[in-house]
N, C-alpha and C positions, 0 to 999 in steps of 0.2 A: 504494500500500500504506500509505503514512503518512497519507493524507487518510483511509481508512479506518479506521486503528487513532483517529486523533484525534475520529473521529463516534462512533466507539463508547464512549472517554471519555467526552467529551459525553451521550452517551444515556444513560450510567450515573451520570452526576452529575446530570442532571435526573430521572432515576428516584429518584433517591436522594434529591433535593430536594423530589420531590414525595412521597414515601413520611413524609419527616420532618415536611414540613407537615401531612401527614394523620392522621399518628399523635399529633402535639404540640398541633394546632391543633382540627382538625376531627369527630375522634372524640371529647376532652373536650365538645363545645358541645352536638354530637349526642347523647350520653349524657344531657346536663343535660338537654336535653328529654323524653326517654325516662323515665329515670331522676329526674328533678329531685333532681341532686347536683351541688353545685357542683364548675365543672372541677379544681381540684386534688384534690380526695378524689378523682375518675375517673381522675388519672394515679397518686396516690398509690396507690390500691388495685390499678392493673394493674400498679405496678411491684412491691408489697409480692406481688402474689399471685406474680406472674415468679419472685422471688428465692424464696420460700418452697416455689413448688411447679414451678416450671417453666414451661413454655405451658400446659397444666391451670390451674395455678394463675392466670395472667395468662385466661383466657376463665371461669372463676370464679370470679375475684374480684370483679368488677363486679357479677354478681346479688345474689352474700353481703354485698358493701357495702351497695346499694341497700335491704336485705331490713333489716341492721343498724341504717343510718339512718334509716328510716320507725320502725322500733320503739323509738329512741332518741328522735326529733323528737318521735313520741307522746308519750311518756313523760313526757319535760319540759313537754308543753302539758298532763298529767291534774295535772303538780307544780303549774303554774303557775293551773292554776284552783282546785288544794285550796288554793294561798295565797290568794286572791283572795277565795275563800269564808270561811275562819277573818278 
């Protein structure tokens, strides 16, 4: 019964170890590619949407960021050619 209870520890600490490398590690990199945002804005965005809206908020935060930061990165490269031109 104890060799039992002590596997089941175990298998919830490596669930848990893998769940945290995957959320911390592997889902930031994945998104940069998808996405091309770099991994902090990918966690800051899933954490800012989490706390503001909840899970909603954490699975739509990622597109609204994405959507955000292309319209800003533009933005700046139309600033940086009016300078360039004047």
């Amino acid at each position: 019964a104890i060799d039992s209870i002590l596997r089941a520890i175990f298998v919830l600490i490596g669930f848990a170890l893998i769940q945290e490398i995957e959320n911390n590690i592997v889902t930031p990199f994945i998104s940069k590619k998808l996405f091309d945002l770099p991994p902090v804005v990918v966690l800051i965005s899933l954490a800012l949407g989490m706390k503001l809206a909840g899970f909603l908020g954490a699975i739509l935060g990622l597109p609204l960021t994405a959507i955000i930061y292309e319209f800003v990165k533009d933005f700046l490269e139309a600033q940086k050619k009016k300078q360039i031109e004047v």
